[in-house]
Backbone as CSV, one residue per row, in Angstrom:
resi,resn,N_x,N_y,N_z,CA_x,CA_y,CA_z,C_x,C_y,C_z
1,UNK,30.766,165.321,118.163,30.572,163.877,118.151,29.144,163.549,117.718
2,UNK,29.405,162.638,116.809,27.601,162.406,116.320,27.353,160.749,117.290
3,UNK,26.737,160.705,117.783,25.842,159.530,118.385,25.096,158.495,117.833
4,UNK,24.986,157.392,117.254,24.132,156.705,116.898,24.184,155.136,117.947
5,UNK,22.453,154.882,117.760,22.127,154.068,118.561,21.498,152.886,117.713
6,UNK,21.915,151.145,118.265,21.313,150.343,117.781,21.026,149.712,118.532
7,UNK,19.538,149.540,118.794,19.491,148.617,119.958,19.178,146.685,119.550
8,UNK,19.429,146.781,118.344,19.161,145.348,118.001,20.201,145.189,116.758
9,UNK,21.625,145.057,117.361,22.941,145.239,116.523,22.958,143.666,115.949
10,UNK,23.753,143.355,115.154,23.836,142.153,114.487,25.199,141.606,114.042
11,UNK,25.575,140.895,113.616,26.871,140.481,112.979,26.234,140.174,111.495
12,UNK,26.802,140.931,110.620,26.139,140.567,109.041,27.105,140.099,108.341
13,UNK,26.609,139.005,107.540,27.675,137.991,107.116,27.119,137.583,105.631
14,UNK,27.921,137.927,104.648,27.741,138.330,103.501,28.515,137.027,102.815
15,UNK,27.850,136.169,101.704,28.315,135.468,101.140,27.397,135.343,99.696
16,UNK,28.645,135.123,98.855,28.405,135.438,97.047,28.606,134.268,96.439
17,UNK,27.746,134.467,96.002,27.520,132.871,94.828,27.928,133.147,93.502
18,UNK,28.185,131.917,92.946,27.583,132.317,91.199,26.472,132.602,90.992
19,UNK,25.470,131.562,91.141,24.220,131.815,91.660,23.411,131.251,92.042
20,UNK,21.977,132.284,92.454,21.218,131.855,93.124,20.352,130.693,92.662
21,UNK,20.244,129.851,93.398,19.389,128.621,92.274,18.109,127.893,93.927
22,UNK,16.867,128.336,93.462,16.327,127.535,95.152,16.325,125.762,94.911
23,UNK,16.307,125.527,96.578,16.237,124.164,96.284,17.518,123.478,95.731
24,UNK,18.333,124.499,95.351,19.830,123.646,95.017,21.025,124.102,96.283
25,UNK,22.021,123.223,96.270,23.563,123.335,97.038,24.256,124.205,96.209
26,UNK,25.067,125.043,97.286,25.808,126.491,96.667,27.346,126.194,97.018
27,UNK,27.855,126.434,96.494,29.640,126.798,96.371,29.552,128.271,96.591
28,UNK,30.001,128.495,97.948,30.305,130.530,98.209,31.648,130.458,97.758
29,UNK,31.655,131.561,96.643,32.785,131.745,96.759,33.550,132.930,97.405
30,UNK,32.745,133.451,98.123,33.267,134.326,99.800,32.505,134.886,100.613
31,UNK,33.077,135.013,101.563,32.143,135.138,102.388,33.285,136.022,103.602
32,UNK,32.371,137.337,103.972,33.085,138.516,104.536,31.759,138.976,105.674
33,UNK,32.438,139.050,106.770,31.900,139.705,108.640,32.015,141.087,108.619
34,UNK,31.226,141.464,108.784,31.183,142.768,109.286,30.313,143.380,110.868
35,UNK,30.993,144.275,111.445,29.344,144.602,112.769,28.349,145.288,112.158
36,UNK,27.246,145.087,111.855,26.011,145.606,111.386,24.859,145.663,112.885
37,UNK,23.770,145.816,111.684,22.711,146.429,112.448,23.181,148.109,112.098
38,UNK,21.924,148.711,111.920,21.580,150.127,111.101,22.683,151.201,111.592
39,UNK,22.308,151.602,112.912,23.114,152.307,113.679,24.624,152.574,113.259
40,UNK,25.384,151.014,113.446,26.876,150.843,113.216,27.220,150.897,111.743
41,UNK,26.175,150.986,111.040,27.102,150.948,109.436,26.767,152.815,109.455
42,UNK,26.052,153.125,110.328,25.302,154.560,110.291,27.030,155.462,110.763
43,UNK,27.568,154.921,111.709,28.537,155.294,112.139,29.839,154.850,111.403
44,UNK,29.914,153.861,111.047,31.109,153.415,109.940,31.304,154.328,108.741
45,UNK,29.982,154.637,108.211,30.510,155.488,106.878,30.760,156.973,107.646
46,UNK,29.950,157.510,109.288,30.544,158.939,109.190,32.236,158.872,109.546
47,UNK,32.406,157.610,110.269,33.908,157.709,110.471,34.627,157.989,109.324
48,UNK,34.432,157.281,108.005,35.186,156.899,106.704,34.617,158.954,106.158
49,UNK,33.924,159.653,106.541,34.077,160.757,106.044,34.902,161.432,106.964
50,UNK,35.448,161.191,108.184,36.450,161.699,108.910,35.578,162.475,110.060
51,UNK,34.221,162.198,110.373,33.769,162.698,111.629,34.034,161.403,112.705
52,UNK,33.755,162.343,113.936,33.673,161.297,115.085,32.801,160.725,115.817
53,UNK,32.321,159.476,115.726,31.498,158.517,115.511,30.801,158.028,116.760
54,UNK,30.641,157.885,117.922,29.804,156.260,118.795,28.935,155.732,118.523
55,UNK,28.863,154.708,118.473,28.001,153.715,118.877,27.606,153.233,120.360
56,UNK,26.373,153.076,120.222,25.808,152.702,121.764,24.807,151.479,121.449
57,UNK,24.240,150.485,122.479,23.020,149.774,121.928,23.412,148.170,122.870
58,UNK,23.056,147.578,122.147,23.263,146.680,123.013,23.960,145.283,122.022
59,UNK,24.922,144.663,123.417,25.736,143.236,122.604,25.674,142.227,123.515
60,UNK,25.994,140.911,123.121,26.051,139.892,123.964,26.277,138.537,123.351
61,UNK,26.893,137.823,123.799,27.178,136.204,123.052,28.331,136.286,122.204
62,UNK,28.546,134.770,121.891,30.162,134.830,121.217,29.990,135.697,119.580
63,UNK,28.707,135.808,119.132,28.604,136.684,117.942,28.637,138.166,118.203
64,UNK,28.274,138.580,119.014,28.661,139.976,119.813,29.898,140.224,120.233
65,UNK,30.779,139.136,120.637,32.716,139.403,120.913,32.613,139.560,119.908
66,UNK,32.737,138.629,118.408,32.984,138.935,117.104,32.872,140.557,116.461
67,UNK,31.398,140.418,116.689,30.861,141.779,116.443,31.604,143.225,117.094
68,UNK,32.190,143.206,118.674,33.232,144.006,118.579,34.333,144.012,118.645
69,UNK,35.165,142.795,118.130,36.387,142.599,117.567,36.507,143.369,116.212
70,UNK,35.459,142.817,115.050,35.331,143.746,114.181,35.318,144.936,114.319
71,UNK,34.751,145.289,114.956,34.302,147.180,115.155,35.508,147.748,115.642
72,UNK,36.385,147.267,116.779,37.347,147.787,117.486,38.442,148.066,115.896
73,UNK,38.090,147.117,114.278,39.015,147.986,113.334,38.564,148.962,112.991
74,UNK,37.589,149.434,113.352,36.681,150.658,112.289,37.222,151.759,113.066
75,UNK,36.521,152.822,112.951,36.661,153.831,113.626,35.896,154.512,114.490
76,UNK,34.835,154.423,114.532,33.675,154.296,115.926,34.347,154.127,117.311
77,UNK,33.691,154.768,117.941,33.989,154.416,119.559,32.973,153.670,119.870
78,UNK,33.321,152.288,120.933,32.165,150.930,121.167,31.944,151.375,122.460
79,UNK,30.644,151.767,122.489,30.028,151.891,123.757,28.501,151.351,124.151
80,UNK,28.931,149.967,123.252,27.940,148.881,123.638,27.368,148.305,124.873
81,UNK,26.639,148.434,125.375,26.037,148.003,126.589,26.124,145.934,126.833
82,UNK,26.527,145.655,127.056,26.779,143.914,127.219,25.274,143.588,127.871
83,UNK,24.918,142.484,127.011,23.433,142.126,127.975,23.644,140.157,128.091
84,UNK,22.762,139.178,128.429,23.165,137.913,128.929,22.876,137.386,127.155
85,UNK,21.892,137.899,126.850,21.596,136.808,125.425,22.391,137.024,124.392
86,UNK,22.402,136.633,122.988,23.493,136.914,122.096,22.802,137.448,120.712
87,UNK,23.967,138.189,120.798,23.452,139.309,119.267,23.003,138.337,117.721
88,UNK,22.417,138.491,117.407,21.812,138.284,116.174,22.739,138.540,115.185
89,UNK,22.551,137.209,114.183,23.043,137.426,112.688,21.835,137.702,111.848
90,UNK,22.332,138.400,110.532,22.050,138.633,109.515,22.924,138.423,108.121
91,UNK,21.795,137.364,107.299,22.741,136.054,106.380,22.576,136.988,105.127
92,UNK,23.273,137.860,104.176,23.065,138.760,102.571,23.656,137.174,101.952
93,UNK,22.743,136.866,100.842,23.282,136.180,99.838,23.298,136.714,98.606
94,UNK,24.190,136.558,98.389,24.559,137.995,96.578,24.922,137.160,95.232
95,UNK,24.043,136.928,94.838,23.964,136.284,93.312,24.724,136.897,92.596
96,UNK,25.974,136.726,92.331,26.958,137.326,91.119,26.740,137.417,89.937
97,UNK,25.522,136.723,89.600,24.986,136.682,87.956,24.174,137.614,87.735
98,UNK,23.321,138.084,88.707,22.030,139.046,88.604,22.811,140.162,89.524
99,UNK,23.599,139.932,90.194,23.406,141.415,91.727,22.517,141.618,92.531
100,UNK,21.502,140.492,92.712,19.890,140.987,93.655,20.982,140.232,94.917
101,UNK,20.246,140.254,95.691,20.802,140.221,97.179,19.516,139.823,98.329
102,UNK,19.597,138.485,98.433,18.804,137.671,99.314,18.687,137.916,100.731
103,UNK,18.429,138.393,102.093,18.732,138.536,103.027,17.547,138.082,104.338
104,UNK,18.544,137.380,104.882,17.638,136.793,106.148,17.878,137.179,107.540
105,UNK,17.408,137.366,108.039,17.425,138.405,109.666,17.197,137.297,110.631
106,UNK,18.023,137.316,112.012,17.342,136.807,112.714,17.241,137.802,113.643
107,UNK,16.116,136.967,114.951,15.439,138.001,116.160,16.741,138.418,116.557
108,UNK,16.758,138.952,117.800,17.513,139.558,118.216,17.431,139.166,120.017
109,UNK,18.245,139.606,120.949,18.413,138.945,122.171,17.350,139.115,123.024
110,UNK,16.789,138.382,124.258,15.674,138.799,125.080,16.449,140.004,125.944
111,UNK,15.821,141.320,125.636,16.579,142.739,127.060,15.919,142.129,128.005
112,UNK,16.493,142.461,129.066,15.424,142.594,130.539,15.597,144.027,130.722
113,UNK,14.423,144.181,132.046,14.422,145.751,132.169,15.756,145.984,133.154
114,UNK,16.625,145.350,133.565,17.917,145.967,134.287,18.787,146.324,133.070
115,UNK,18.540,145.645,131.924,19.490,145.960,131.167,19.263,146.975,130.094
116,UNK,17.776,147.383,129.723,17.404,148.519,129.571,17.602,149.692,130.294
117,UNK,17.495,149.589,131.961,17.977,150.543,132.483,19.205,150.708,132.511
118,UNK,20.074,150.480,132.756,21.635,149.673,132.110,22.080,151.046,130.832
119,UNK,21.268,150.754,130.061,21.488,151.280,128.878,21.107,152.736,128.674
120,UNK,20.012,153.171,129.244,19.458,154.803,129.813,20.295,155.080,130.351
121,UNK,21.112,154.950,131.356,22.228,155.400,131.628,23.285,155.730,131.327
122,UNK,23.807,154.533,130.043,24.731,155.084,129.424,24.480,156.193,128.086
123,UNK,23.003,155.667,127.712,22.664,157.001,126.835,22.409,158.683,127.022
124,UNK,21.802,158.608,128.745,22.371,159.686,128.971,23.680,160.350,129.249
125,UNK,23.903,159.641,129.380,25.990,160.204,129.238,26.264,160.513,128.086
126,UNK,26.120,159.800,127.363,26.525,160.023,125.615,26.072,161.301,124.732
127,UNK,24.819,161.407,125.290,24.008,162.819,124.772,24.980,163.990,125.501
128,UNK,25.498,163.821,126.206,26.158,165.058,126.884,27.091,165.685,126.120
129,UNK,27.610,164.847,125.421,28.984,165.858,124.921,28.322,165.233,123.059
130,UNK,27.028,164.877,123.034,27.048,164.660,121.605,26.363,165.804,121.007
131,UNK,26.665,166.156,119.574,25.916,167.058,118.587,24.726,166.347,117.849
132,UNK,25.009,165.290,117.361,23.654,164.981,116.646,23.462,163.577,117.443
133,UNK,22.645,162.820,117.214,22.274,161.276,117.349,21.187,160.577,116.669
134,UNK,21.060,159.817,115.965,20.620,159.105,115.521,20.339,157.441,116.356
135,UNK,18.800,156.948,115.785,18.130,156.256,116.432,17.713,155.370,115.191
136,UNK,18.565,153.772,115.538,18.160,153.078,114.276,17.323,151.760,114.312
137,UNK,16.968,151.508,113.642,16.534,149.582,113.210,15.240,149.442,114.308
138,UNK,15.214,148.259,114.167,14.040,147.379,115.128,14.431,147.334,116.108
139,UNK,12.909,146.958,117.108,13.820,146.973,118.815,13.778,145.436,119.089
140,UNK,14.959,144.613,119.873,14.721,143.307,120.087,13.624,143.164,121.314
141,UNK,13.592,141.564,120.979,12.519,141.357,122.348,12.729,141.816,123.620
142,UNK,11.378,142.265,124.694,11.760,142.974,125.644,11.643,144.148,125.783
143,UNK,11.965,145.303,124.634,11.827,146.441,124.689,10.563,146.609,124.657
144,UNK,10.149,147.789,125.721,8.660,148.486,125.365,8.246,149.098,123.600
145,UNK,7.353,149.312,123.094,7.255,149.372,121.779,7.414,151.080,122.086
146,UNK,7.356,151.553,122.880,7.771,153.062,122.723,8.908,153.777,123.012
147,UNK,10.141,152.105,123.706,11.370,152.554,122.979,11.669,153.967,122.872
148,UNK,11.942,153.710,122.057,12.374,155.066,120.662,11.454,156.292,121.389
149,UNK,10.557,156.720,121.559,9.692,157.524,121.667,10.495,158.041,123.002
150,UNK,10.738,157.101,124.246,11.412,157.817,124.911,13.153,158.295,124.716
151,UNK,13.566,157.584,123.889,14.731,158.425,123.667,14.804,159.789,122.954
152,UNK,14.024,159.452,121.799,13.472,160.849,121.568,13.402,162.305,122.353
153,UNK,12.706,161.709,123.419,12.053,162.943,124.095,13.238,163.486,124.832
154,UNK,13.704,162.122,125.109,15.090,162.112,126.353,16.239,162.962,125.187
155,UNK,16.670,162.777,124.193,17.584,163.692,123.399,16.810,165.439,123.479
156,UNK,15.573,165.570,122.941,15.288,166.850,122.570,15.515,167.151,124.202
157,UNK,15.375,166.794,125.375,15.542,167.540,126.669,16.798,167.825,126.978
158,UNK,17.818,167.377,126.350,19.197,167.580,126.028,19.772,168.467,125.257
159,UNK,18.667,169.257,124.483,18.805,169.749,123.238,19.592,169.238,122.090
160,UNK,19.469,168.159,121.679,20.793,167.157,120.677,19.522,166.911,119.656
161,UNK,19.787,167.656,117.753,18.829,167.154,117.516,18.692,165.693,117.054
162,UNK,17.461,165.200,116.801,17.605,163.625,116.951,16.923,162.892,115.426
163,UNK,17.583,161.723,115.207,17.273,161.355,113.783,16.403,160.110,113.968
164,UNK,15.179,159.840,113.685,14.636,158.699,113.881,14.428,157.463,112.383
165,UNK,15.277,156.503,112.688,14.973,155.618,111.236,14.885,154.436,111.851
166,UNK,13.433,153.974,111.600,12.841,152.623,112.376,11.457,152.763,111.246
167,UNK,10.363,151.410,111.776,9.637,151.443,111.043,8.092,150.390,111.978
168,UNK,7.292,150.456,111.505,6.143,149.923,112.022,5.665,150.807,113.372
169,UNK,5.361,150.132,114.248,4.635,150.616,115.606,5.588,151.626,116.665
170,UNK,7.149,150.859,116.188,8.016,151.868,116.870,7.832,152.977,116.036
171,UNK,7.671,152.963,114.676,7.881,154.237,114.124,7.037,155.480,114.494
172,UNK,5.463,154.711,114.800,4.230,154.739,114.943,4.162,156.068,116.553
173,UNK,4.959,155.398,117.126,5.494,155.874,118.768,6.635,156.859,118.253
174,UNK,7.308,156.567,117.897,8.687,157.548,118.403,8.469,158.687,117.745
175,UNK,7.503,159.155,116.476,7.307,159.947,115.782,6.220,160.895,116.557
176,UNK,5.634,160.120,117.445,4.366,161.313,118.523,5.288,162.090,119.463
177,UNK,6.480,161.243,119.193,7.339,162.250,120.418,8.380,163.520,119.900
178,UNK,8.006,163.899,118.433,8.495,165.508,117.887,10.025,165.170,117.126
179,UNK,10.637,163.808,116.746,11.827,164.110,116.741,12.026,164.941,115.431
180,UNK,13.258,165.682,114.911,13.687,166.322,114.407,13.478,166.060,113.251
181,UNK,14.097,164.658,112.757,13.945,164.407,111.325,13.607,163.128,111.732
182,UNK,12.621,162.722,110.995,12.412,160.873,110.336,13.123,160.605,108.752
183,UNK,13.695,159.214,108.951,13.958,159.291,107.250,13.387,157.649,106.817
184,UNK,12.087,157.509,106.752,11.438,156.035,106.247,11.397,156.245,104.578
185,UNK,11.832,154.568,104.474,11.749,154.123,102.780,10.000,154.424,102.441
186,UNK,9.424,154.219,101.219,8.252,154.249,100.457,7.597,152.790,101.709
187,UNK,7.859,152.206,101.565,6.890,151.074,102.274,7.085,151.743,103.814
188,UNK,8.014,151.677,104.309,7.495,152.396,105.801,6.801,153.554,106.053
189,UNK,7.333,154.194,105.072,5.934,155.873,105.006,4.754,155.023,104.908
190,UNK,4.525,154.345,103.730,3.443,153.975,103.489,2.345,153.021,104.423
191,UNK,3.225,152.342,105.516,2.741,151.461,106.444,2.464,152.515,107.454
192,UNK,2.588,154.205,107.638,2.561,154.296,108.800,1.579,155.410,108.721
193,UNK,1.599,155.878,107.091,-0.177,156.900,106.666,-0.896,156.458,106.063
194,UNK,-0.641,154.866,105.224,-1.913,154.516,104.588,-1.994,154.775,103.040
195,UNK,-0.860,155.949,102.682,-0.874,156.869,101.992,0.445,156.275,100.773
196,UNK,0.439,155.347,99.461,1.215,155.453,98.620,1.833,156.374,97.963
197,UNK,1.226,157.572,97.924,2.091,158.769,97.350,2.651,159.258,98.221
198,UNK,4.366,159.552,97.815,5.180,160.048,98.644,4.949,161.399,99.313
199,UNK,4.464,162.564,98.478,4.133,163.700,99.232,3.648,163.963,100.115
200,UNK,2.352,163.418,99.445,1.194,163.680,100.582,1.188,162.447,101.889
201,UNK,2.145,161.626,102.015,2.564,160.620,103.121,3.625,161.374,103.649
202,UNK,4.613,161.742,102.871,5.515,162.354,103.953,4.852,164.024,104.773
203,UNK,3.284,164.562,103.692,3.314,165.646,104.807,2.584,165.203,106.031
204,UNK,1.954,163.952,105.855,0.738,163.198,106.876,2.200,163.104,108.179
205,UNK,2.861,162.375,107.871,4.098,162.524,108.556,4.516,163.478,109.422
206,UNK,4.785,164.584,108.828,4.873,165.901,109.578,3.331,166.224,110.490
207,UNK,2.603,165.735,110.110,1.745,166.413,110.995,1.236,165.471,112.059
208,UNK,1.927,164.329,111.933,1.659,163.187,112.807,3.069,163.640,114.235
209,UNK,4.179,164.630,113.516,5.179,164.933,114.735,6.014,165.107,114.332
210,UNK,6.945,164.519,113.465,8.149,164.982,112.550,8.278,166.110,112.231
211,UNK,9.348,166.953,112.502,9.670,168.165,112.192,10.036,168.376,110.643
212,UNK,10.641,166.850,110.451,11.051,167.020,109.257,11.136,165.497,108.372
213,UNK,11.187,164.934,107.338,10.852,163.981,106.476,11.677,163.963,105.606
214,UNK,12.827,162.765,105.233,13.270,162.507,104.248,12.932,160.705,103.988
215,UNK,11.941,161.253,103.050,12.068,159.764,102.262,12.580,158.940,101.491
216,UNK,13.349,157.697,101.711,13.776,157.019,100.531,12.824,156.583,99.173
217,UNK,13.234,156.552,98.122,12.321,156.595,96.877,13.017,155.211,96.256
218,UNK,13.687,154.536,96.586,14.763,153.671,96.122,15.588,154.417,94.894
219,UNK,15.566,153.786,93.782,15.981,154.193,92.422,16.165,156.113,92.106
220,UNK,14.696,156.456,92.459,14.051,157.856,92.553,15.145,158.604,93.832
221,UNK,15.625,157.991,93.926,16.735,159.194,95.339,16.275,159.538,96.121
222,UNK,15.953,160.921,97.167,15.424,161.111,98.077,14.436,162.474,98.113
223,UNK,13.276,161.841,98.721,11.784,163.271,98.799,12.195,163.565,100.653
224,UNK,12.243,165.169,100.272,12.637,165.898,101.938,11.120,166.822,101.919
225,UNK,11.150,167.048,102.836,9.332,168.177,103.369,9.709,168.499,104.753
226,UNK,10.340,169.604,104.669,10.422,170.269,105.855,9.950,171.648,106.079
227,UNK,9.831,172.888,107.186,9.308,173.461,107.447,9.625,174.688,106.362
228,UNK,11.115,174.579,105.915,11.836,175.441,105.109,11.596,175.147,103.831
229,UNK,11.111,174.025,103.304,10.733,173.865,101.657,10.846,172.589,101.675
230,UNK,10.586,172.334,100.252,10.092,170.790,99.402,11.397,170.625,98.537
231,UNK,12.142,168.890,98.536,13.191,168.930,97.570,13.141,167.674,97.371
232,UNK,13.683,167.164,95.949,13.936,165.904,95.491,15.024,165.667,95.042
233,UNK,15.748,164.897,94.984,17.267,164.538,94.655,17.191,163.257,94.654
234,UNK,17.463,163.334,93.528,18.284,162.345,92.335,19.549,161.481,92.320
235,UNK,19.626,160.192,92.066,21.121,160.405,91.178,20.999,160.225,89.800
236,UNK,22.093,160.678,89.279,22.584,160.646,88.014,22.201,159.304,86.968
237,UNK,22.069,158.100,87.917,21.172,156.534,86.631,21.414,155.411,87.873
238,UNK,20.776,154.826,87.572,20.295,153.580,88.021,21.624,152.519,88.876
239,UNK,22.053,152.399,90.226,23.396,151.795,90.366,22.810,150.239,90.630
240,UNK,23.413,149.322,89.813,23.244,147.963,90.356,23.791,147.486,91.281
241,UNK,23.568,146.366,92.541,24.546,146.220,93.326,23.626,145.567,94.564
242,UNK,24.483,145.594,95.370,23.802,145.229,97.208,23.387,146.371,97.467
243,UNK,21.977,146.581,97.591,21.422,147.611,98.345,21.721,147.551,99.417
244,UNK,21.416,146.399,100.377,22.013,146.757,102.121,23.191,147.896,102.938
245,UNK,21.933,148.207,103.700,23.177,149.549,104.278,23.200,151.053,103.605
246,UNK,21.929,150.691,102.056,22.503,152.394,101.450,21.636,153.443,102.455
247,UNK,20.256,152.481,103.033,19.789,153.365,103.552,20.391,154.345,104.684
248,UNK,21.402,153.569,105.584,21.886,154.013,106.686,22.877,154.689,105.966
249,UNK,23.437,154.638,104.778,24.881,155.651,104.316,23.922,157.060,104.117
250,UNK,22.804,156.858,103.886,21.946,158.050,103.176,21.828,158.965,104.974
251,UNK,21.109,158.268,105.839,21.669,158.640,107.358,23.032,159.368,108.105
252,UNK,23.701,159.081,107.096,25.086,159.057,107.524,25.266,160.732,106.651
253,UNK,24.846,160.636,106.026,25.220,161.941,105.227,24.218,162.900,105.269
254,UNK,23.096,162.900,105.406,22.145,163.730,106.298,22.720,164.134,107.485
255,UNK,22.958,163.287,108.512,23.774,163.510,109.512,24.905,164.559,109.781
256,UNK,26.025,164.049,108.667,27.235,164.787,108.976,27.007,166.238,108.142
257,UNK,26.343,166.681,107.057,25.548,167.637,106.440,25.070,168.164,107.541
258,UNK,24.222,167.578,108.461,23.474,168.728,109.222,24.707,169.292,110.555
259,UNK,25.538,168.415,111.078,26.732,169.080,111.884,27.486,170.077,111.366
260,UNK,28.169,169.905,109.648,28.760,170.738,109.208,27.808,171.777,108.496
261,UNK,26.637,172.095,109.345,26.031,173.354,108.243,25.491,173.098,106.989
262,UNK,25.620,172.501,106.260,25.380,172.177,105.056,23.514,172.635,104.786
263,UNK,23.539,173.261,103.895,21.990,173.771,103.347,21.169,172.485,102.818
264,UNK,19.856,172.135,103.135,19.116,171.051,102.596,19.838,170.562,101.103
265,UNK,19.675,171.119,99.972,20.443,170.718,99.235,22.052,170.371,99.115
266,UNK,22.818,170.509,100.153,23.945,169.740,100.203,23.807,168.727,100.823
267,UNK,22.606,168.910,101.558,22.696,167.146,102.524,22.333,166.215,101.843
268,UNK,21.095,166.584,100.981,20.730,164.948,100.252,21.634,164.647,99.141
269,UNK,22.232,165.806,98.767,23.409,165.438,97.427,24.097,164.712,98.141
270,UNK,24.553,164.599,99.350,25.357,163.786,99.546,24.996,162.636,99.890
271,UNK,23.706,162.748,100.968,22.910,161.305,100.850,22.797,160.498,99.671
272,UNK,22.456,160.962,98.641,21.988,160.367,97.449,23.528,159.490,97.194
273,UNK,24.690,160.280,96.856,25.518,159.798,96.388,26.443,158.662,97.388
274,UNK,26.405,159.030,98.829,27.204,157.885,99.408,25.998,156.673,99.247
275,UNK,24.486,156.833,99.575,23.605,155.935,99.166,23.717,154.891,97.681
276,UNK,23.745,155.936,97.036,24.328,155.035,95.410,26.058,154.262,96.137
277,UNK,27.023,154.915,96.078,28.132,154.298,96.435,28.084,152.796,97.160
278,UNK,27.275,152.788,97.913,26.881,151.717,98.799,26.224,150.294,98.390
279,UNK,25.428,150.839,97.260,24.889,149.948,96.265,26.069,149.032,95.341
280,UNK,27.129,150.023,95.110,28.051,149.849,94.500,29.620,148.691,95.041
281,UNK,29.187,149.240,96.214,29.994,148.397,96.881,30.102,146.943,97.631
282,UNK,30.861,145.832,97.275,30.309,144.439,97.204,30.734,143.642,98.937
283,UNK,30.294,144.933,99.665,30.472,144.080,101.019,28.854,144.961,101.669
284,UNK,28.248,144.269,102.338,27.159,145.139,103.278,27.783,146.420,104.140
285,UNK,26.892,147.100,104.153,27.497,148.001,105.371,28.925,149.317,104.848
286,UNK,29.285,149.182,103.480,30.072,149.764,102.940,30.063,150.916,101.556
287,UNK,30.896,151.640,101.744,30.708,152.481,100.354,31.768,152.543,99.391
288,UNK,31.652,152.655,97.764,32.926,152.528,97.389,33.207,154.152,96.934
289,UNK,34.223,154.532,97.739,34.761,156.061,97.575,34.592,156.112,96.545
290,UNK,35.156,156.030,95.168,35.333,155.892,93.489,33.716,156.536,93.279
291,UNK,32.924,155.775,93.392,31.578,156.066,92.604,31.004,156.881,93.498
292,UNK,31.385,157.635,95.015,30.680,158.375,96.069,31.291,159.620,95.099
293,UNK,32.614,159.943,94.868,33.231,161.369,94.213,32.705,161.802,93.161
294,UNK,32.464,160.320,92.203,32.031,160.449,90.922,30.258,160.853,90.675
295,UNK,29.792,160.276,91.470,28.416,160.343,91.534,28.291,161.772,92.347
296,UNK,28.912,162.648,93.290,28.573,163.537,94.162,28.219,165.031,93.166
297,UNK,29.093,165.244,92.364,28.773,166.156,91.127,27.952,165.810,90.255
298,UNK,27.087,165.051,90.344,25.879,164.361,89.426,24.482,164.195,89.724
299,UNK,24.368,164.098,91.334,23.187,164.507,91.576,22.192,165.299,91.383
300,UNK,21.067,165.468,91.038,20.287,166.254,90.479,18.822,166.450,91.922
301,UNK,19.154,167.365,92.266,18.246,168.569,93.760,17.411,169.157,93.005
302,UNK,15.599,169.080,92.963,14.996,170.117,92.578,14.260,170.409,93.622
303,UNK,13.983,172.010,93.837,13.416,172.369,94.710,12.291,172.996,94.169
304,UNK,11.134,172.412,95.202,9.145,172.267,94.679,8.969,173.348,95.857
305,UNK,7.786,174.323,95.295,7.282,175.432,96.209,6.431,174.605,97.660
306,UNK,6.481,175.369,98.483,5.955,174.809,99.927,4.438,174.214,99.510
């Protein structure tokens, strides 16, 4: 069972224009719900590869029933923690003329500390019978900023290894606490060594606590620096589309790669390609099988001396 955690889950609600025009009135011509927030699309695509999935984190308010009405179709197990305030939307607006993709976030619910503790509880249960887990997104109001840092510590004492993808001060914290792998885009590496070049930021990285580093490159695919060697992977050309969510499909396949064995170079080939797929696909939070098969034999892995 792979584990993933969101503690600031969302309802993401995706609506497509002709187009984008500011300052003008829009005609959607659709508009599609999904449960988001990082974690749950993290777990949606390992379900859709046929592993077995939870979700944990926290829900609340009539957008949170929504949120696991939806989920109860997916394939994830909901082991959402219920808290008093209500889950947060997140608005994708998708210009059908261009493909760029507008997106607005809101905060997320006030935790209290009963309901943080609330939630340690059920996360230690979950680690018990889990193999991997993953640790996603921003923390809502309420949470201590070191968060993450203690789940961290709390998984490796479990022995479960642990995936950290967050960014700023949490990242800042949860990364002093050793987890296994980090996987931050170019701007979050870059916000958290100072450091615009990917290398030498992702090794500042490792030596800041990360065992291991996969960076998103956007376009450029993915830079890994781990203890075992240096690799870059590619895809095959440029996918237009909704980026939202490729990062967490790229999670998702790191993930299920590292349960099934898979050698560094099978994991990001596959990252890369459900990541492209995702781009490809015109709902948030989704991948389109078609271009994941097609693109998976196309990736291009080079491996750089230590």
């Amino acid at each position: 069972m792979i584990l993933t955690v969101t503690l600031n889950t969302a309802l993401d609600i995706t609506y497509r224009v002709p187009a984008l025009v500011p300052h003008a009135s829009h005609r959607v011509d659709e508009v599609t719900e999904r449960p988001g927030g990082k974690g749950l699309n993290v777990a949606r695509v390992l379900a859709a590869l046929g592993h077995e999935a939870v979700v944990t984190g926290f829900v609340g308010g009539p957008s949170g029933e929504v949120l696991r009405a939806l989920l109860a179709k997916d394939a994830p197990v909901d082991e959402l923690v219920p808290v008093e305030g209500a889950t947060r939307r997140t608005i994708a607006v998708v210009d059908a003329a261009t493909g760029d993709t507008t997106q607005l976030n809101e905060p997320g619910p006030l935790i209290s500390p009963t309901e943080w503790e609330a939630f340690l509880v059920t996360y230690g249960r979950l680690l018990e019978g889990a193999d991997a887990v993953a640790l996603c997104g921003s923390l809502p109001p309420g949470l201590p900023v070191g968060a993450y840092a203690q789940l961290v510590r709390q998984a490796r004492g479990a022995k479960v290894p642990v995936l950290l993808d967050t960014s700023g001060e949490a990242l800042r914290r949860g990364i002093a606490a050793r987890p296994d792998l980090v996987k931050p885009n170019a701007d979050e590496l870059a916000q958290l060594t100072g450091s615009r070049e990917p290398l030498r930021a992702a090794r500042d990285a490792r030596r800041r606590g990360a065992h291991t580093v996969v960076a998103s490159l956007g376009a450029e695919g993915l830079l890994a620096v781990s203890p075992d060697g240096l690799w870059q992977a590619a895809p095959p050309a440029v996918v237009r589309g909704n980026p939202t969510g490729a990062g967490d499909s790229a999670v998702a396949g790191l993930l299920s790669g590292l349960v099934e064995g898979l050698d560094w170079p099978g994991r990001l080939t596959r990252a890369v390609a459900l990541s492209a797929a995702t781009v490809a696909a015109p709902t948030a939070g989704e991948f389109d099988r078609v271009t994941y098969e097609k693109t998976l034999g196309s990736v291009r892995v080079s491996e750089h001396a230590p």
